[in-house]
C-alpha positions, 0 to 999 in steps of 0.5 A, spaced: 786 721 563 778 721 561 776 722 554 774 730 555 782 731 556 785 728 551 790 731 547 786 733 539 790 734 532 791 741 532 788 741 524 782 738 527 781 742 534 782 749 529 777 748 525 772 746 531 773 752 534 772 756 527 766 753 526 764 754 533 764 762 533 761 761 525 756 758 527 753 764 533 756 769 527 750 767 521 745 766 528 746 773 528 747 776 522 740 773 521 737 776 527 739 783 525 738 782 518 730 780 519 728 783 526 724 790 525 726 794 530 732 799 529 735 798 536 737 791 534 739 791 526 742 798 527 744 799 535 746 792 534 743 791 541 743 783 542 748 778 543 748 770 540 751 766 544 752 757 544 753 754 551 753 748 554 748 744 558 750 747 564 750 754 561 757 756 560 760 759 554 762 755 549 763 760 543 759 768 542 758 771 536 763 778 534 757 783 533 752 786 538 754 789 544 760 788 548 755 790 556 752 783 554 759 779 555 758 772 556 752 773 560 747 769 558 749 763 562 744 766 568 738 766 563 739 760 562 740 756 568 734 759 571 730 754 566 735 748 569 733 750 575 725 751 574 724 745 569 731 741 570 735 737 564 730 732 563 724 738 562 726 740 555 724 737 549 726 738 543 723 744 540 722 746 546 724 755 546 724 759 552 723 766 554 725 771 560 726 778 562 725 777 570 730 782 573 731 778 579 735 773 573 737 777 568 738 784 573 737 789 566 732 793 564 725 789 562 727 790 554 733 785 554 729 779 553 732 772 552 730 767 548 733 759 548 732 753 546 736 746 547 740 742 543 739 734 543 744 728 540 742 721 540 737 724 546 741 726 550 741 734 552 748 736 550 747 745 549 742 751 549 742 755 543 741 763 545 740 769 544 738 777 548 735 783 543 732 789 545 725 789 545 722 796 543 717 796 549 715 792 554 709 795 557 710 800 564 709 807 565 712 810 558 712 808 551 719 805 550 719 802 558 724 806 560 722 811 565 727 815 568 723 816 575 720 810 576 722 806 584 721 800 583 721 795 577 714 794 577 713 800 573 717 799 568 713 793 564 712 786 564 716 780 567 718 773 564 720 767 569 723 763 564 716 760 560 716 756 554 714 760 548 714 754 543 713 747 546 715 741 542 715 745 536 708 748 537 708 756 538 704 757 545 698 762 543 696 764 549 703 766 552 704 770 546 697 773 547 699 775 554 705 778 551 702 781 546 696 785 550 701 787 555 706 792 551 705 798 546 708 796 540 706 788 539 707 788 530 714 790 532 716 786 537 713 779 535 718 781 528 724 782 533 721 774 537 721 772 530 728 774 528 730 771 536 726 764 535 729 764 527 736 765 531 735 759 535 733 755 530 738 756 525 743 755 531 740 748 533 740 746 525 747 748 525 750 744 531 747 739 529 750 738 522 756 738 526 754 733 530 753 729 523 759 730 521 764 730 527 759 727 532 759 729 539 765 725 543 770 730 538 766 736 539 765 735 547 774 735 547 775 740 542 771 745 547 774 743 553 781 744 549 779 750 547 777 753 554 783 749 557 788 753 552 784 760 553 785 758 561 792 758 560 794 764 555 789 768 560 793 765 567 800 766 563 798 773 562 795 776 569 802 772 572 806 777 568 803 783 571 805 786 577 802 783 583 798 787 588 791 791 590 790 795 586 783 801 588 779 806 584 773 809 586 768 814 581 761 816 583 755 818 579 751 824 580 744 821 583 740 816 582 735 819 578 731 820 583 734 824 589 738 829 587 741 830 593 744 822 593 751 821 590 753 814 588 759 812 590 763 806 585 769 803 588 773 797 585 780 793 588 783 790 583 787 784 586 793 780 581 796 774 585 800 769 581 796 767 575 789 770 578 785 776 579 780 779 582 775 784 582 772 787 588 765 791 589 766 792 596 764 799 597 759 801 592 752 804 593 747 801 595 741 800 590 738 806 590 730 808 590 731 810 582 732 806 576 740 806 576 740 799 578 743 792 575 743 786 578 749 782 580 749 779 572 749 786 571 756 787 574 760 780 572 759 782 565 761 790 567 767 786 570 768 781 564 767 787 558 774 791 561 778 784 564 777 782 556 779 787 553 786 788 558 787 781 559 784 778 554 783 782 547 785 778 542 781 771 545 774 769 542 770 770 549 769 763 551 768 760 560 775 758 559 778 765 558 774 767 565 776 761 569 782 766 571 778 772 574 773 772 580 768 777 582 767 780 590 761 783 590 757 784 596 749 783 595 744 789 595 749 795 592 746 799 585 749 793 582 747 787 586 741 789 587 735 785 590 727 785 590 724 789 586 729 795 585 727 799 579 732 798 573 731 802 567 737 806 567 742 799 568 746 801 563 748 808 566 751 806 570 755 799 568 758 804 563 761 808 570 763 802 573 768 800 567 770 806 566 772 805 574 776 797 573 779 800 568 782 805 572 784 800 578 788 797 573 791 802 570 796 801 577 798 794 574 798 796 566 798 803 564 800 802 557 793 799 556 788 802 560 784 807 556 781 814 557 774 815 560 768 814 556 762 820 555 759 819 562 752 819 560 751 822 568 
């Protein structure tokens, strides 16, 4: 048995994870109370997350908008990926909006730091919040014709905004001169950079007091728990595939071309899956997602069927798979136009929760307000 599945006292393993989530939840009740933008401290558009060195869930706060479920890990990878483990330093802040990552539209900024003990990379602070505007053809950057995402304002790939605790001017000035409202928006990255720093000096009062070792089995407790009440859960159902199919009207665009949604949701044993197969293409129009954009579409209606009650963390997802092919509206590639994302990920809910209505009836809602 090695040192990560050892059994915890329950008292201790509780507080643990009770401290995990309050950690996230004073990261954002800070972000929304001193960011200037209304579409953050009002709308709430945002999601405060803890994850661990390899970008899994460890916990996330219990506000912001449930689109954003326990997707920030792509962000997140995609700096391991371009700097690796040994590229961080501490006080080192990192920012992206690149679509071909984060597959939103360019308003959804993420912003994360790393979290060190005894020089040892162990975690990310992070968060996403809704930038005001991001530059593109119109104010606000959400163009309802626009073809591809070039035209809906400024892309980041992964680039540190702060770089061993020194604020990075010339980054900043090229944000600034590149978006409509630079005073609001530098407010809002202030509320960012304050929420992962706060989340980074509270991890690492944890540490002190509890050290790493205690911390790193009671996470691993957490998910295997979560893993199991899930997998107990799907293995009550009815077995089978279940199919549903929606569609929206055009795609902003071509108003003769209707979008097809498709799902298949398959329960065997103590897994499930969820198939895309069958969906539109991306389409000419900004009604596209990535596929992030999908999984947290996918994650939003299997948690709150499957696992309602249960704080989201990599554990309680370990259970679902997701099939979907490459290049559909939500998977899209290149340079697709993405402004309108959202539209469209509310249909594909709203369609997995009616392939689940085959297996639990008694749990599935009625439709949303179907914005197209």
């Amino acid at each position: 048995m090695n040192a990560h599945t050892m059994t915890q006292d329950p008292v201790t393993l509780e507080i643990i994870r009770s401290l995990l989530i309050a950690v996230v939840d004073e990261a954002e009740i800070n972000l929304s109370r001193t960011a200037l933008s209304p579409i953050i401290y009002e709308v709430k558009d945002y999601c405060v997350c803890l994850l661990d060195k390899e970008a899994r869930t460890i916990s996330q706060s219990r506000g912001g908008i449930p689109t954003f479920m326990a997707d920030l890990g792509e962000a997140v990878r995609d700096g391991l990926e371009i700097y690796g483990e040994k590229g961080f330093e501490p006080g080192d802040v990192a920012i992206i909006n690149y679509s071909g990552v984060c597959g939103q539209h360019l308003n959804n900024v993420v912003m994360y730091a790393p979290i060190f003990w005894k020089g040892e990379l162990i975690a990310f602070a992070a968060n996403r919040a809704h930038w005001s505007d991001v530059g593109g053809a119109v104010a606000g950057s959400f163009a309802t014709n626009s073809t591809e995402i070039f035209q809906e304002g400024l892309q980041i790939r992964t680039v540190k905004i702060v770089k061993r605790g020194q604020w990075d001017e010339e980054i900043a000035r090229m944000i600034r001169y590149n978006i409509r409202f630079p005073d609001l928006t530098f407010g809002d990255i202030a509320a960012q950079l304050s929420a992962c720093e706060l989340i980074v000096r509270r991890t690492g009062e944890l540490l002190q007091k509890y050290g790493w070792d205690l911390i790193r089995r009671c996470i691993d407790a957490i998910w295997n728990q979560s893993e199991a009440a899930v997998r107990s859960y799907i293995s009550q159902l009815p077995p089978g595939r279940y199919e549903a199919e929606s569609f929206l009207d055009d795609d902003g665009i071509n108003p003769d071309r209707t979008l097809p949604i498709k799902v298949a949701v398959t329960i065997s044993g103590d897994e499930l899956e969820i198939d895309f197969t069958g969906t539109a293409d991306q389409t000419r129009g900004p009604m596209n997602s990535g596929e992030s954009g999908a999984f947290a579409a996918a994650r939003v209606a299997f948690k709150s069927l499957i696992a309602s009650d249960m704080p989201p963390n990599d554990g309680a997802f370990r259970p679902l798979k997701i099939k979907l092919p490459p290049g559909t509206m939500i998977s899209a590639k290149g340079s697709a136009a993405m402004a309108h994302w959202n539209m469209s990920l509310k249909t594909v809910i709203d369609t997995i929760y009616q392939a689940f209505s085959g297996a639990m009836p008694d749990r599935v809602p009625a439709a949303h307000h179907a914005g197209q």
